[in-house]
N, C-alpha and C positions, 0 to 999 in steps of 0.2 A: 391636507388638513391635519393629520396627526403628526407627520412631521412638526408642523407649527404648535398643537398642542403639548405632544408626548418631547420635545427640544431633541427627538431623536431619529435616525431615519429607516433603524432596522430594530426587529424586537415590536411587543404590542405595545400600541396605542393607547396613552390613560385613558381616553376619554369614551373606548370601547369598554360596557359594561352589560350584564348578563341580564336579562329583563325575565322574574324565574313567574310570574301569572301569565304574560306570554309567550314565554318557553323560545326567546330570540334574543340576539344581540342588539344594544342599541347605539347608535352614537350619542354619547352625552353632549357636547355640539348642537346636536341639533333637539334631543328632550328636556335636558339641563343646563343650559351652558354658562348662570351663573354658579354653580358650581363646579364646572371647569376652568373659570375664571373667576376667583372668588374677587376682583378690584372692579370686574363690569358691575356696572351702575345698573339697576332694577329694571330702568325705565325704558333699556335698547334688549334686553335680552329676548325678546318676540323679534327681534331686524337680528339679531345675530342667530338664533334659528333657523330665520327665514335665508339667512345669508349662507348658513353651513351646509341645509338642504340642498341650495344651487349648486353653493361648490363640490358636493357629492355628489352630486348627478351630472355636470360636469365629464367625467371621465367614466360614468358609468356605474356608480357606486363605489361602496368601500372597497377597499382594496386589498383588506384584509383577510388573510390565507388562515382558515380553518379548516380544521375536521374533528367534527362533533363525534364525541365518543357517548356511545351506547348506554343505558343504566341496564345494569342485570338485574 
C-alpha cells in the first residue's frame, strides 16, 4: 500500500502520519484517505478505508520499520 501511495518503494510512507491525542501512528489510507488522494470522490472514501484496512491486514500489518524515540 505505500508503495502505491508514497510512488516509492524505500524511505517513509506519506500516508503514515503521527496521531499526537493517541500517542500512535496511523495510516492515512485507512483514517483519511480523501486526503491521501485529494481526485477520490466523497462518496467511496468509507470503501476505500474499508479496502486499505484489508489490504493491511493482508500481510499482517504495516510494514513500516520504526523505533520510537523517548521524550526526556
Amino acid at each position: 500500500m505505500g508503495a502505491l501511495v508514497s510512488g516509492k518503494l524505500h524511505g517513509r510512507c506519506r500516508a503514515l502520519h503521527w496521531d499526537e491525542p493517541l500517542h500512535l501512528y496511523r495510516c492515512g489510507m485507512v483514517s483519511q484517505p480523501a486526503t491521501m488522494l485529494p481526485w477520490l470522490p466523497s462518496w467511496c472514501a468509507g470503501a476505500v478505508s474499508r479496502l486499505a484496512r484489508r489490504w493491511i491486514s493482508a500481510a499482517s500489518g504495516c510494514d513500516a520499520w520504526l523505533e520510537p524515540e523517548r521524550k526526556a
